[in-house]
C-alpha positions in Angstrom: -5.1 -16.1 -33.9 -8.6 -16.1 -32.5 -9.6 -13.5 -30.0 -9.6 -16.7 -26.9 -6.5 -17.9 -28.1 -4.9 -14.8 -27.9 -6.0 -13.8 -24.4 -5.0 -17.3 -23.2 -1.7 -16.2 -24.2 -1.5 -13.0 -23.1 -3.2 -15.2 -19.3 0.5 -17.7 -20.0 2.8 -14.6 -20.3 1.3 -12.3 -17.2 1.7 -15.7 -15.3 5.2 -16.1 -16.5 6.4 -12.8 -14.1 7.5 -13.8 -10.7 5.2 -13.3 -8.0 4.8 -13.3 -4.2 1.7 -14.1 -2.8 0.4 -12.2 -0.1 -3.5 -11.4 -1.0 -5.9 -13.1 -0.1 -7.5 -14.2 -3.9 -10.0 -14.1 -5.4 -11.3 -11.3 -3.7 -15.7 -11.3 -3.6 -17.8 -9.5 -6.1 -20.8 -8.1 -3.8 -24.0 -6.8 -5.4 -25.6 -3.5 -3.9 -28.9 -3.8 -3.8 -29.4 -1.4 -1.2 -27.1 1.0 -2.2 -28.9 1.3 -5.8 -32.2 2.3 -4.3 -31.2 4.8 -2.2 -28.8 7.1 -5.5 -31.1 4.8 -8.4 -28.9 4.1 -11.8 -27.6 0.8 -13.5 -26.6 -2.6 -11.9 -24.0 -2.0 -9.3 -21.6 -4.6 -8.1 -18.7 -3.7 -6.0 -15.3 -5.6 -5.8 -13.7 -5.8 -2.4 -10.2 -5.1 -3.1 -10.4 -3.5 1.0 -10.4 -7.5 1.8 -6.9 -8.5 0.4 -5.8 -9.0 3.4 -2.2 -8.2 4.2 -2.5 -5.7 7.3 -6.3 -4.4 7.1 -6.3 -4.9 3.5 -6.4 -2.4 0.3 -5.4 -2.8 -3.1 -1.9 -2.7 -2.6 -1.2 -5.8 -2.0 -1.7 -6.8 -5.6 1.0 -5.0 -6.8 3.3 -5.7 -4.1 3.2 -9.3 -5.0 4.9 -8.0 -8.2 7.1 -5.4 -6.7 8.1 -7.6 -3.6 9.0 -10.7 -6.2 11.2 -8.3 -8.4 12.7 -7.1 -4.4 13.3 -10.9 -4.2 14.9 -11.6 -7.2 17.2 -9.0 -7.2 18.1 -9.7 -3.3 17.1 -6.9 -1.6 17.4 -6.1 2.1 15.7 -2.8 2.4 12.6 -1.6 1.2 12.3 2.2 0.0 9.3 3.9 -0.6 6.7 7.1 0.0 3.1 8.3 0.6 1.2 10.3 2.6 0.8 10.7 6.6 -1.7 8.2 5.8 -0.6 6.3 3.4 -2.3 3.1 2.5 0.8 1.7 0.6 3.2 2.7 3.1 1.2 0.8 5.8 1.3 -2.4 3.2 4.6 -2.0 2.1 5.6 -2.0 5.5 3.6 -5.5 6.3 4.9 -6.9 3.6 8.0 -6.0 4.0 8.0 -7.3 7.4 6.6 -10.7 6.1 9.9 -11.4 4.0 12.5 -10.5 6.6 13.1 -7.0 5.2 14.1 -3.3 6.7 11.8 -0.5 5.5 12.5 3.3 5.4 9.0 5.3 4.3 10.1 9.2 3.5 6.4 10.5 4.4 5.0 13.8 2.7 5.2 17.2 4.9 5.6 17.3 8.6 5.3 15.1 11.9 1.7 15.4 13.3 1.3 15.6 16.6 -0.3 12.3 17.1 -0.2 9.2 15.2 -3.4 8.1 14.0 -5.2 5.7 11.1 -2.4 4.2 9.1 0.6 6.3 10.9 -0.5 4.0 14.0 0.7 0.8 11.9 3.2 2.3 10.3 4.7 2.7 14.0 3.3 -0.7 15.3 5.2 -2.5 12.1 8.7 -1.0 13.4 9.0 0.9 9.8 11.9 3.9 10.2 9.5 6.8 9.1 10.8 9.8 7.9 9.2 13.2 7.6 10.5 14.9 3.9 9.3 18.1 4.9 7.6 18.9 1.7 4.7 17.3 -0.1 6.5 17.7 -3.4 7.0 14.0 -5.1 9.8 15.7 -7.9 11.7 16.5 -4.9 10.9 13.1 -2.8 11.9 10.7 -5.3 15.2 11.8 -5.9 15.9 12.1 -2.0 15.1 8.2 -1.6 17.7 7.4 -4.9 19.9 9.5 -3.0 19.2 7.3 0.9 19.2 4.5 -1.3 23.0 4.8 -2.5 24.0 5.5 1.0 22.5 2.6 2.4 24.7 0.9 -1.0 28.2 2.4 0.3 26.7 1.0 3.6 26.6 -2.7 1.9 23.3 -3.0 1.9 20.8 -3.7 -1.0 18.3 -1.4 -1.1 15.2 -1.6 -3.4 12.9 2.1 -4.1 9.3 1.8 -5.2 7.8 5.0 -6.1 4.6 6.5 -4.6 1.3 4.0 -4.8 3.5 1.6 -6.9 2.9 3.2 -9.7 5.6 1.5 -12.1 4.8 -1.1 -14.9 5.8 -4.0 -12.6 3.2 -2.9 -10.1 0.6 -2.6 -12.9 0.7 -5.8 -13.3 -1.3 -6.6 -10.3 -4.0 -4.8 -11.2 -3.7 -6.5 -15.5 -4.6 -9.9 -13.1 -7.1 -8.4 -11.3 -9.4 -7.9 -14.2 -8.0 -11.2 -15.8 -9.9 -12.7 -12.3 -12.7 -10.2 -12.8 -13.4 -11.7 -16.1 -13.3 -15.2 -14.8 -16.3 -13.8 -11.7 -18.1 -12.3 -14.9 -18.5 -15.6 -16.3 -19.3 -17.7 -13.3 -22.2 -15.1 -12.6 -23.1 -15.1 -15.9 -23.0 -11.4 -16.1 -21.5 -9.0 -18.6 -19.7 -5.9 -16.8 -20.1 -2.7 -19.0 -18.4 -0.2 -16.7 -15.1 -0.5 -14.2 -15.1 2.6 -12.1 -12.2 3.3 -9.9 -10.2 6.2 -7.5 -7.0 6.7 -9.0 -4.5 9.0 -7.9 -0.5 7.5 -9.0 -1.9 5.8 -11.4 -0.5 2.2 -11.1 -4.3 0.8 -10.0 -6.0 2.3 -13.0 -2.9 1.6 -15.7 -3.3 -2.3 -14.6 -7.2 -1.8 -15.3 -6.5 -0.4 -18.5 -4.2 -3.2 -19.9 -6.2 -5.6 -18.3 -9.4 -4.5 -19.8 -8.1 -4.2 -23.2 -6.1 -7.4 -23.2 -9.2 -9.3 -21.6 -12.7 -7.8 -21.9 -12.4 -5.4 -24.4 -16.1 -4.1 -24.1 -15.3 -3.3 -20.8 -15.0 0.8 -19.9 -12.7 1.6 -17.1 -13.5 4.9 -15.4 -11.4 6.7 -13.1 -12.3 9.3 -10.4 -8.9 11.5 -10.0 -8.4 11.8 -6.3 -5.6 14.3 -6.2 -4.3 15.2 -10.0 -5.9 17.2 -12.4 -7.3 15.8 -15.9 -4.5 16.6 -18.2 -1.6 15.6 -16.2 -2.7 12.1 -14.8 -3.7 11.1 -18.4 -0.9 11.6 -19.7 1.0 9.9 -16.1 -2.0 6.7 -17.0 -1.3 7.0 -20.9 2.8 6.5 -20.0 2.4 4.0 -17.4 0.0 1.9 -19.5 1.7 1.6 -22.1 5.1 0.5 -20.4 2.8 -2.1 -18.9 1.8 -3.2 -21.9 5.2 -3.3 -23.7 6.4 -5.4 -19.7 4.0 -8.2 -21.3 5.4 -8.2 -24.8 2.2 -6.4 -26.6 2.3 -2.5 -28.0 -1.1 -0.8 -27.2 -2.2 2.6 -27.3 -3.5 4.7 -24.5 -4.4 8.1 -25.9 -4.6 10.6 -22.9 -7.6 12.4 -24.8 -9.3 8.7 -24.9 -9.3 8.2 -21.2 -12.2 8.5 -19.2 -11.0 10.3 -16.2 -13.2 12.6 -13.8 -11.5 15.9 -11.9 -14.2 17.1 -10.2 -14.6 15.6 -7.2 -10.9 15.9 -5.8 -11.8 19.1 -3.2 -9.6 21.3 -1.5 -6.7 18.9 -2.0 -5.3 15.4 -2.1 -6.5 13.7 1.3 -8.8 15.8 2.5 -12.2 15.0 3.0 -15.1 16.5 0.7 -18.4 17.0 2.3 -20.1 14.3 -0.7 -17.1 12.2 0.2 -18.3 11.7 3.7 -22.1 11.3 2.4 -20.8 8.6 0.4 -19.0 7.5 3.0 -21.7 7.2 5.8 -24.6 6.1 2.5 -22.9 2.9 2.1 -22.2 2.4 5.4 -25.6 2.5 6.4 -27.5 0.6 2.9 -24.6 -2.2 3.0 -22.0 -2.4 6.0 -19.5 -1.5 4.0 -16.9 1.1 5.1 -14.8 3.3 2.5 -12.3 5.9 3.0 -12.1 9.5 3.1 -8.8 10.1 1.0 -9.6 7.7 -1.8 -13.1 5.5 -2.0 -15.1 8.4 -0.4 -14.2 10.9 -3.4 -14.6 8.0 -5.7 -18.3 6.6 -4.6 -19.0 10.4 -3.9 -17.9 10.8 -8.4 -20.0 8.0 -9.1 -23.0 9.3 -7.6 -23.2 12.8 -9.1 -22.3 10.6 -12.7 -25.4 8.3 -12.2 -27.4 11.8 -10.9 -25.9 13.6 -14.6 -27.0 9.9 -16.6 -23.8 9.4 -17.5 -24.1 5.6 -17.3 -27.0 3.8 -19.1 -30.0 2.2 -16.4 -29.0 -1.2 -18.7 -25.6 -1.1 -17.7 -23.6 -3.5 -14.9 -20.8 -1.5 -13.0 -18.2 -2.4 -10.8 -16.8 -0.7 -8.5 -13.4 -1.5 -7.3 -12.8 -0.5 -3.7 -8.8 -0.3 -3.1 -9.1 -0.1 0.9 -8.2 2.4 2.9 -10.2 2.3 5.6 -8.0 2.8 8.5 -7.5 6.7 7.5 -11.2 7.1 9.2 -9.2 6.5 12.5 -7.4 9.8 11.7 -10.1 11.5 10.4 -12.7 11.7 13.3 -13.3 15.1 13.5 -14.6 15.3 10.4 -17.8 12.9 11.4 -18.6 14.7 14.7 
């Protein structure tokens, strides 16, 4: 079957899952002009993923129009699911949540702070039951929400449990359609994308990419800058997730953790907390383009970009996009770190 046939097909079957729509779609491909001169490097184009749209926006939402519709069809009543204090998918989940008439429970990481800031705010403003688990330990989150979820069963309720970020094949898909739609903004500009760089911390974002990229634009390198897990063990979490993806839509590909082009370096002290580059990023952009980013996840990614342009690890003939997954309302929480 010739290569467009086949990615027509694979275009049918990804539109065959159910889905809910709550992004606002296609979301714009901006150029950075500004930007460039200031760090030099190849073509850089950034895709604004932070204007989806559902509650201040983030990247999210395209997954939860896959998770929400697999909610839907299995009747669900009460929505499940975990993050940080400042979780951007808790926040959305919420929203969303809210949107189709559902209860949500979020079991948050570690301890109550004293104040409510950033995304904790919304959390509270979208009357979502939070809960504080006390430990920042996912292996011993998950099984506590299976274990709320039966009790909420023997209570007659339906409950429905999405793991951290959305990090599941169904999620995944989101992110397979949004480089299906990157493709389609490649073409109308009349511009060949070499390089997808990306944060990626669960892994759901950057399996999508992966499928996607493969299934649709081949040539295309995605590029992920780890913002919590080290190397080995969110290849392997990428390699796993994208290939369940890809088995979801009926095709068997190969992710090879070794393969994967996944940076370490620039996580910091720890997952969601600021790095001094992150916040140079943070306040570069701002100040060339308008364009605000977030400490936990855009900042460390933009920061990882930089010191890869700076080491010539992309080609000056190259077009990159960068994908910026939102988070922006964790800068409310974060202001002592701009003082």
């Amino acid at each position: 079957m010739p290569e467009q046939r086949i990615e027509e097909a694979m275009a049918l079957t990804l539109a065959s899952f159910p889905r809910v729509r709550a992004a606002n779609l296609p979301t714009p491909l901006q150029e950075l002009t500004r930007f460039r001169k200031e760090i030099g490097g190849p073509r850089l184009f950034m895709k604004r993923d932070d204007n989806t749209g559902l509650a201040l926006g983030g990247n999210k939402a395209r997954k939860l129009e896959y998770l929400m519709a697999d909610a839907l069809a299995k009747k669900c009543d009460v929505v499940i699911t975990t993050g940080g204090p400042q979780s951007n998918h808790a926040r959305m989940v919420a929203a969303m949540a809210r949107q189709l008439g559902m209860e949500v429970i979020l079991l948050l990481t570690g301890d109550e702070p004293r104040e409510w800031k950033g995304n904790l705010l919304l959390d509270r403003i979208l009357g979502a039951q939070v809960i504080f688990a006390g430990t920042k330990d996912y292996d011993l989150i998950h099984p506590r929400m299976e274990s709320m979820a039966e009790e909420l069963r023997q209570q007659g309720r339906n409950p429905y449990v999405i793991p951290v970020g959305g990090a599941t094949p169904i999620g995944s898909l989101g992110y397979v359609q949004a480089v299906l739609e990157l493709v389609g903004q490649s073409v109308e500009a009349g511009i060949n994308f070499d390089y997808l760089v990306s944060a990626t911390g669960s892994g759901g974002t950057m399996s999508g990419m992966l499928v996607g990229a493969r299934l649709f634009a081949p040539h295309l390198k995605v590029v992920g800058i780890s913002v919590s897990r080290p190397r080995a063990a969110l290849t392997q979490r990428l390699s796993n997730i994208s290939e369940a993806t890809a088995a979801l839509l009926g095709v068997d590909l190969k992710f090879p953790p070794e393969k994967l082009a996944v940076f370490d370096e620039y996580i910091g002290e720890s997952y969601g907390v600021p790095t001094p580059e992150g916040l140079e990023a943070i306040k570069l952009l701002a100040q060339t383009e308008g364009i605000l980013l977030d400490p936990v996840y855009t900042g460390k990614a933009m920061a990882g970009y930089i010191d890869l342009v700076r080491k010539g690890y992309f080609p000056e003939t190259a077009n990159v996009v960068f994908f910026h997954t939102g988070g922006a309302p964790a800068l409310f929480a974060m202001e002592e770190y701009f003082r």
